[in-house]
N, C-alpha and C positions, 0 to 999 in steps of 0.2 A: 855728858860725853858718852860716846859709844865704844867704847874698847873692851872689847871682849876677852877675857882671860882662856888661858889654854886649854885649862879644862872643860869650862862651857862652851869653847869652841869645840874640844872632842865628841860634848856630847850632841852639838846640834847635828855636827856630819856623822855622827854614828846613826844618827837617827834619818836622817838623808838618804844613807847609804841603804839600811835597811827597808826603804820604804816603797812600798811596790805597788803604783796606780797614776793617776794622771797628776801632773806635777801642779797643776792648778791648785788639786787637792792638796796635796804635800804641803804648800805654802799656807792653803787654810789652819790644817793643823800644827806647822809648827809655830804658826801667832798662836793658837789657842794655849800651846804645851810653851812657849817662852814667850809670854804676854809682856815681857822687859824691852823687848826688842822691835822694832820700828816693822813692817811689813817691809819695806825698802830695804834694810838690813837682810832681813830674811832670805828675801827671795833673791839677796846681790849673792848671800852666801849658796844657795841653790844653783843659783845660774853658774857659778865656779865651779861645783859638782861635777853638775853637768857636763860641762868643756872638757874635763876630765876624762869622764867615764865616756864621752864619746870617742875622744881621742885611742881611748885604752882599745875599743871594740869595733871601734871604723874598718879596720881589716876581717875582723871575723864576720863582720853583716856584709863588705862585700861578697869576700867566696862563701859565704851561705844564700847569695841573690838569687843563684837560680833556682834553689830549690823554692826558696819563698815563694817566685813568682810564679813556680807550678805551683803550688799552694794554694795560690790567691786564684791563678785559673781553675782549679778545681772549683774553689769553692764558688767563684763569679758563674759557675752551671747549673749552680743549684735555683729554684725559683725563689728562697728567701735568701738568696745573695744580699749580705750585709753592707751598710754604708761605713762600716767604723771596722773593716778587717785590720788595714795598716793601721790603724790607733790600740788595736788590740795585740798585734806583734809587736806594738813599737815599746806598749806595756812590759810587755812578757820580755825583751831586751833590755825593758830599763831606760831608753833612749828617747829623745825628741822625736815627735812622729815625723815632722818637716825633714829630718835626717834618712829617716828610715825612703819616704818618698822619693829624696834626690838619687836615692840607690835603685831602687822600681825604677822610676822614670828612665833612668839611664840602662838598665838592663831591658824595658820593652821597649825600647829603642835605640840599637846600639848607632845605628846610622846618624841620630841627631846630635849637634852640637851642644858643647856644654853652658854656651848660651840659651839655645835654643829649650833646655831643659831646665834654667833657671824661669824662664818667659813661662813656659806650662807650670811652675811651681806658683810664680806669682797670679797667677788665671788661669785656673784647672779648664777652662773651656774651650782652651785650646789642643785637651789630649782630646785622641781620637777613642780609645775605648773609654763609652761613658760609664761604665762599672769602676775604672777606677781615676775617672774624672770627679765621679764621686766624692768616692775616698779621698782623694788628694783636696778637695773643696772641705772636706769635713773636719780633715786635718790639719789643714790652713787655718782656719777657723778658731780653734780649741787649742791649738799648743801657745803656752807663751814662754817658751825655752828657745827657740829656732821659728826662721824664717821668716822671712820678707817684710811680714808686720813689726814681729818682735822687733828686728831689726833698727827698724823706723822708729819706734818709740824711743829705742837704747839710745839712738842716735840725737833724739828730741832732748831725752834728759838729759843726756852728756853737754850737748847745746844751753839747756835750760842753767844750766850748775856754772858753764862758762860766764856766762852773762851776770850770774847773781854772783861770782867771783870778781867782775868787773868791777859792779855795782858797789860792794864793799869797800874794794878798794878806793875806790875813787870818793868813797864817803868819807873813808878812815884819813883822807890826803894824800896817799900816795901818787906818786907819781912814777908812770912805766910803760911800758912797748906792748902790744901786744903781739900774737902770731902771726897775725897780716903784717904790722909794721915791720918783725924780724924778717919775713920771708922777703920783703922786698927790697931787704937792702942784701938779700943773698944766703943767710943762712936758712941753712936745711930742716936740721931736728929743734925745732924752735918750743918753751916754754909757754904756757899758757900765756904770763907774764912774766917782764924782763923788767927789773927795776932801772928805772932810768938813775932816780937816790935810793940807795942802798938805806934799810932800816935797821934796828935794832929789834930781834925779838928774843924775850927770856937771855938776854946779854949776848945774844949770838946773832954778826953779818947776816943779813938775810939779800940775795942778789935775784930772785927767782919764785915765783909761785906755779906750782901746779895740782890743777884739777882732776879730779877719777871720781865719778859720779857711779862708784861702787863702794865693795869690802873688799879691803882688804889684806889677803892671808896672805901665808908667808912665801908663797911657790909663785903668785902672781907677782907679790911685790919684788920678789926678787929679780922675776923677767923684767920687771918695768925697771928696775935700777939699771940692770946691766943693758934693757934697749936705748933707756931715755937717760934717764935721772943722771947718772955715774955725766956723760957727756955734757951734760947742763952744767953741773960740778967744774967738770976740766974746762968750762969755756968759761963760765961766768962765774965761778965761787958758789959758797953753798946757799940754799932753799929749802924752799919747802913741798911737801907734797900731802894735800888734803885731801882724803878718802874721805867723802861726806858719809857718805853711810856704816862710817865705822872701821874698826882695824883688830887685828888678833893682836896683845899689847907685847906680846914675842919681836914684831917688826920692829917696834923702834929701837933695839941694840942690835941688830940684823945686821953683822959685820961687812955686806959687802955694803951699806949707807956710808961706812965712814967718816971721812967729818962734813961732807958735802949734803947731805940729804936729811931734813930733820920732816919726821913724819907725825900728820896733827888729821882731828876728824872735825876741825872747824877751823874757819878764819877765825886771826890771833885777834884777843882780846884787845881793847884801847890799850888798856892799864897794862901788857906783855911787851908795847911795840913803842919807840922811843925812835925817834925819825932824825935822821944825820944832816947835816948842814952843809954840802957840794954842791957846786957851779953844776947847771943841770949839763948833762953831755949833749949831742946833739949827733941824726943821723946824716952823715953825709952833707953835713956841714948846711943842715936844712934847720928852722923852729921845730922843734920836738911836734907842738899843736899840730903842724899840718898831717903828721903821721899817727896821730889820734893819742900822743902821750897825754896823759889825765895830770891836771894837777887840784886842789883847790884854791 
């Protein structure tokens, strides 16, 4: 199990917080300083930080842009005009260099769209000054906190953790709806999975599973109760939510769960899960099979 207690949660993020270089690094060291914890844990708790601390400063890096970007034009005069300026301010801020970039980008160009400046993030080849077409290619490169890459991957594993959710289930015999099947007979905020039969886990209804192919903590889990979870609860009765990567062990009596949300860092055990005996439902008065319900 991965459940991290409060205190060595305190001290990974104190030591996050303190830490000042490329976040690449940060993640080398804190495997090496909490060698208990999974790199995937690590850097899920990192990448939370992060979101954070952007949030916190996203306003002071904009009204400090211009001066930066006289900065960056001084320095692009000089004949050893560096390729890693914006990875060295994004340092010295603490922040995603990819962050730092959408702010430049948007300030040496106030005329382009804010499409149009996601497009030069994702292929610096398309800005016109190549000093900091550079930069923006360098930075792209070497951050894995922000943009377009990171993005992709987040999105691959989140995908990947869906699939091997399925995969279980459908070993374990369960039988249930997933997100395409809910969305097309009209609901909106739909579950990973939707039990078609409701099961027994550790003596408690289970109507719902969901996936978060991160950590954790207690400010995230909360958002996620109160966007998602809580309304899975009021529609379908309670579930579960698997943070594969772990959890600060604070969340699971997190008052706003209530009785609807029971929070786990892996699919339930055989020997947990005790499966109910009902006429399976059916969507719209169709065979479950044809909308991809699993059974064995």
């Amino acid at each position: 199990m991965v459940v991290i207690s409060v205190a060595k949660f305190a001290e990974i993020q104190t030591f996050i917080r303190n830490y000042s270089g490329l976040f690449v690094n940060c993640n080398l060291e804190l495997e090496s300083k909490f060698p208990e914890y999974t790199s995937d844990t690590l850097g899920s708790i990192v990448a939370k930080e992060v979101i954070q601390r952007v949030k916190s400063n996203h306003s002071k890096l904009t009204a400090r842009a211009a001066s930066m970007v006289k900065e960056f034009q001084t320095i692009a005069k000089k004949p050893s005009a560096a390729h890693d300026v914006l990875q060295q301010m994004a340092i010295e801020w603490r922040v995603p260099s990819t962050v730092l970039c959408r702010i430049f980008l948007a300030k040496f160009y106030p005329d382009v769209s804010k499409s149009e400046i996601n497009e030069m993030l994702r292929m610096p080849d398309l800005i016109p000054d190549s000093l900091l077409a550079v930069n923006v290619s360098y930075c792209l490169y070497s951050e894995i906190m922000d943009g377009p890459i990171t993005d992709l991957v987040r999105r691959f594993i989140g995908e990947e953790y869906e699939v091997r959710l399925k995969k279980m289930a459908r070993e374990a015999g369960m039988v249930f709806y997933d997100e395409g099947d809910l969305r097309r007979t009209g609901y909106d905020k739909t579950p990973d999975l939707k039990m078609a039969v409701p099961f027994m886990y550790r003596g408690q209804v289970i109507n719902w599973i969901e996936s978060k192919a991160s950590f954790g903590d207690v400010d995230s889990h909360k958002r996620y109760v109160k966007d998602q979870l809580s309304s899975y609860g009021n529609r379908f009765g309670p579930g579960i939510v698997i943070y594969w990567f772990g959890y600060v062990e604070s969340i699971e009596d997190c008052p706003e769960n209530g009785k609807c949300v029971i929070v786990t860092d892996a699919f339930p055990d055989k020997d947990e899960m005790e499966f109910l005996s009902f006429n399976l439902p059916v969507l719209e008065e169709e065979d479950p099979q044809k909308y991809g319900a699993s059974s064995r």
